[in-house]
N, C-alpha and C positions, 0 to 999 in steps of 0.2 A: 336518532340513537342517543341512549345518553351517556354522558361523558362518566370518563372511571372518578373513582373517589372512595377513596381507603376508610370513608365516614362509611361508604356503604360496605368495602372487603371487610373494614372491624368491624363490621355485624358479621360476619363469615363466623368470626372466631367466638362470638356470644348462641348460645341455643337460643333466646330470646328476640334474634335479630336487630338488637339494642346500638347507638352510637354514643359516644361519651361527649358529653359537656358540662366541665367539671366535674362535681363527684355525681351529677345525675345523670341519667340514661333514659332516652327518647326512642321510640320505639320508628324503626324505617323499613321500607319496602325489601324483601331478600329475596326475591327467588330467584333472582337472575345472579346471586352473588359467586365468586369462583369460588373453592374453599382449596384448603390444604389436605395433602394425605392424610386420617386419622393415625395416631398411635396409641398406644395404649397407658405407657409412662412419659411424662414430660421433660423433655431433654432438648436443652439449646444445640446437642449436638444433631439432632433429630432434625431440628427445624431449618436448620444450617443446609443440612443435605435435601431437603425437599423445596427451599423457598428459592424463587425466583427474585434474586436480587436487586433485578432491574428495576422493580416496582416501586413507586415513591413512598417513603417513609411512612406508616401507620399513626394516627396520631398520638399524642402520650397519655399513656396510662394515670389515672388520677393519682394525686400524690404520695396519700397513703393507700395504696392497694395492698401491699403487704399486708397494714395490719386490718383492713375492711375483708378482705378476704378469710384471714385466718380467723375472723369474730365471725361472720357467714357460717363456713363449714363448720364451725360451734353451733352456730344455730338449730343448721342441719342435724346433727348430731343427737342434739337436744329432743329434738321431735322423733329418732327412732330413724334406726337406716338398716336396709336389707344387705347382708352380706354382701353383696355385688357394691351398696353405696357407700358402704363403707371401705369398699378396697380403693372405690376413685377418690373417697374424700382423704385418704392416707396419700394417695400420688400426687394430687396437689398441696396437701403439707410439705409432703416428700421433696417436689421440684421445690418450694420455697424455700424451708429449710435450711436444703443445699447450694440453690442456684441464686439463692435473693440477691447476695454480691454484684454477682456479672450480669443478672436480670437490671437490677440497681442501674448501677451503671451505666449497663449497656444500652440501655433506655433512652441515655442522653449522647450516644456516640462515644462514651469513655471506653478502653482497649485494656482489658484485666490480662494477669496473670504474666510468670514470668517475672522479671525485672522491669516492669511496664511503670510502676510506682510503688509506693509504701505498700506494703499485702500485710494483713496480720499484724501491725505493728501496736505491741502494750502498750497503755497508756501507762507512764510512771509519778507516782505518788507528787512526787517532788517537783511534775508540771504543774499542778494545784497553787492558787493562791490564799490570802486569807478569807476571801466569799466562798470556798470551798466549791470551787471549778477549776477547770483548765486554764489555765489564761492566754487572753487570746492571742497574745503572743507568739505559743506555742504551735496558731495555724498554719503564720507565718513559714515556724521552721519544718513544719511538718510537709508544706507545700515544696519549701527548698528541698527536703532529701529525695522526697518522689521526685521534683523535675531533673536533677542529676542522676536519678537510676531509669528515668523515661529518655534522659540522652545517652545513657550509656548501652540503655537496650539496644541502640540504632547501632552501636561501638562492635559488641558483642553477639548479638545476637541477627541484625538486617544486614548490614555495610562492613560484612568485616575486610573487605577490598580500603574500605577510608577510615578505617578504625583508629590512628593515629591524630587524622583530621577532625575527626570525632572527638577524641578525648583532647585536642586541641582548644576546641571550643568551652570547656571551662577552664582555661589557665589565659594567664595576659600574656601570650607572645606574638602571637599571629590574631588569625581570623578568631573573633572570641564572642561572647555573645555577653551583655550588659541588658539588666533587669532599669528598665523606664518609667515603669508605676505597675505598681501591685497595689491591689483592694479586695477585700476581702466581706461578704455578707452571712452574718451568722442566720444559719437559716434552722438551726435546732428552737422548734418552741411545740409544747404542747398546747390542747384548746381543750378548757374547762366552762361551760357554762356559755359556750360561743366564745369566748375571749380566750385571747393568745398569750401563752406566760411562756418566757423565755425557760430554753431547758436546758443548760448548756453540758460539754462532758465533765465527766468524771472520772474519778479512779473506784474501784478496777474498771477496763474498759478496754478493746480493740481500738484501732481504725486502721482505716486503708484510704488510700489517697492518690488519685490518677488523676491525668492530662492530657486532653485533647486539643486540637489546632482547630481553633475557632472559623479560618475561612482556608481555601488550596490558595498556595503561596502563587504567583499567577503576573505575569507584566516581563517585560523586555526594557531596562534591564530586571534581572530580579528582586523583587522587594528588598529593601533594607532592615528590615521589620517585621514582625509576628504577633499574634495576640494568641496566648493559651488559658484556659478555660481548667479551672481544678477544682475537683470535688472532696472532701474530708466528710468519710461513712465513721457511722459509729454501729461497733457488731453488737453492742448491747443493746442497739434499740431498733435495729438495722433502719436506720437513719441519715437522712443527709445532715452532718453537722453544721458544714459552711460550706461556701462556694466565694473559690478567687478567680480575680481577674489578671493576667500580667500580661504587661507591655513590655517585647522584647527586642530591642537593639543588637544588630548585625554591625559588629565592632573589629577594625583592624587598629590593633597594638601598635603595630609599627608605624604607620604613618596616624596616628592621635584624631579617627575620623571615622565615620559609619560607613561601611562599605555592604554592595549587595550578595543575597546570598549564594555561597559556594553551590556549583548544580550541583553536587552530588544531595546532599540537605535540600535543594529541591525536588530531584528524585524521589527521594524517601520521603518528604513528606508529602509528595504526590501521591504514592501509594497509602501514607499511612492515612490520608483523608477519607482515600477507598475505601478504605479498610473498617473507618469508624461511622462512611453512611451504609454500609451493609451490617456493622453490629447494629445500629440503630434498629434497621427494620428487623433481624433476626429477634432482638430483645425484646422489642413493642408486641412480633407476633407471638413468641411464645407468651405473654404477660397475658396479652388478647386469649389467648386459648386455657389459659387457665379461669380469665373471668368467665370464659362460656361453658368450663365444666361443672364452675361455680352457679351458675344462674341454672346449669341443667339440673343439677343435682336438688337444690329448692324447689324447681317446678315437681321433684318427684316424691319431697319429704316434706317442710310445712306448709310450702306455697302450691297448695294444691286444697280442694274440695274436700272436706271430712277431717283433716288433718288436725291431728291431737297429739299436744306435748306429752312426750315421756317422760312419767315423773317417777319411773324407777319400782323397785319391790316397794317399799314401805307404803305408794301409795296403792296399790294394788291390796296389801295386806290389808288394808282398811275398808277399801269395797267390798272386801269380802267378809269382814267381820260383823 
């Protein structure tokens, strides 16, 4: 028998039966693949309710699929599409458009919406320095407001039984938590000519900015310690702009020393790990099933036998004159 492998379920989600490595695709064996209910519009909430969560993570979508995709179904386009292909190639616009955020995201285990981190937050003029960027400073603070509104979600919205305990943890009295080392990689560049130029933000601009708990908090007694994992999107380019690293200390005020963490904060972040290896696979397979509506839709528009670009009335006028 052979063994499962999400190389072979992500061909489920491609028409082509294709696996990803990198941005190229490799053609594998599928008949034996399982696949998911079809639907007809693409909704993470769709996929949520049909996927079997138990299943190991799908692997990740190439980096910019966003915008390979949305240049694709332009292609498609290009060459002429029948009423029917033009309503699929509007529904994966459509899921982009609206879901890239939490697709984004969700992709890498990060937990949107809510009080979860920064959502929607303007870029303001006055972040800019004189190279006419953001400065990167500003990653910094933008990391610190999300991970205060990513603890406070635990406050308000999970644990309101330790919600005191909670809002405890950012003031020095008691149990408090102290930042160890924060690092930060700017990962905005675009590629001209093969070569990578940095792209950094700008004003005007969004971002949003969440944090995930990089391993389940796990040992007798409990860690002293955590490592969170943050992302800074840019909605203008729907982009990862940077990615940090932080090392956090499990701090008691009172006695001047690291103490382990409170179980209730183990609890919660027991579940909230749950929580971000099932967004992972939900995000990966619906990204998966939008590149296989994507690669169907080609097999039926230019990537087929006879296929001829549509170059509109004017060229038409001319063949006939």
């Amino acid at each position: 028998m052979r063994s499962f492998s999400w190389v072979r379920l992500a061909s489920a989600f491609h028409g082509s039966a294709t696996a990803p490595s990198g941005n190229v695709f490799y053609p594998v064996a599928a008949s034996w693949i399982p696949t998911l209910p079809k639907c007809r519009h693409f909704s993470v909430s769709t996929v949520r309710r049909s996927l079997d969560i138990q299943l190991p993570p799908p692997p990740p979508p190439p980096a910019r699929w966003i915008t390979e995709l949305r240049s694709r179904v332009g292609k498609c386009i290009i060459f002429g599409c029948s009423d029917r292909q033009v309503s699929q190639a509007a529904d994966v616009l459509r899921a982009i458009a609206i879901e890239w955020k939490e697709l984004l995201a969700g992709s890498e285990g990060f937990l949107t919406g809510g009080r979860r981190g920064l959502d929607g937050q303007k870029v303001a003029w006055g972040e800019m320095d004189s190279f006419g960027h953001v400065n990167n400073v500003n990653y910094y603070r933008y990391a610190e407001s999300a991970r205060v509104n990513w603890i406070t979600n635990f406050a308000v919205h999970v644990d309101a039984a330790h919600r005191e305990e909670w809002a405890e943890l950012m003031q020095p009295k008691a149990i408090g938590l102290i930042m160890r080392s924060l690092k930060a990689d700017f990962k905005f560049v675009i590629f001209f000519l093969s070569i990578s130029h940095p792209f950094p933000l700008v004003y005007p601009d969004k971002i949003s900015v969440y944090h995930k708990l990089r391993v389940k908090p796990e040992g007798e007694p409990a860690p002293s310690a955590f490592m969170l994992d943050c992302i800074v999107l840019s909605h203008q380019h729907r982009r990862v702009a940077a990615k940090l690293e932080e090392d956090i200390v499990v701090y008691d005020y009172r006695v001047a020393k690291k103490a382990s963490m409170p179980q209730f904060m183990v609890d919660v972040f027991d579940e909230t790990y749950r929580l971000q290896q099932e967004e992972t696979v939900r995000a990966r397979t619906q990204i998966w099933s939008l590149v296989r509506a994507v690669e169907q839709l080609e097999k039926e528009t230019w990537n087929r036998e006879g296929a001829v670009e549509d170059l509109g009335s004017s060229a038409k006028a001319k063949g006939s004159g």
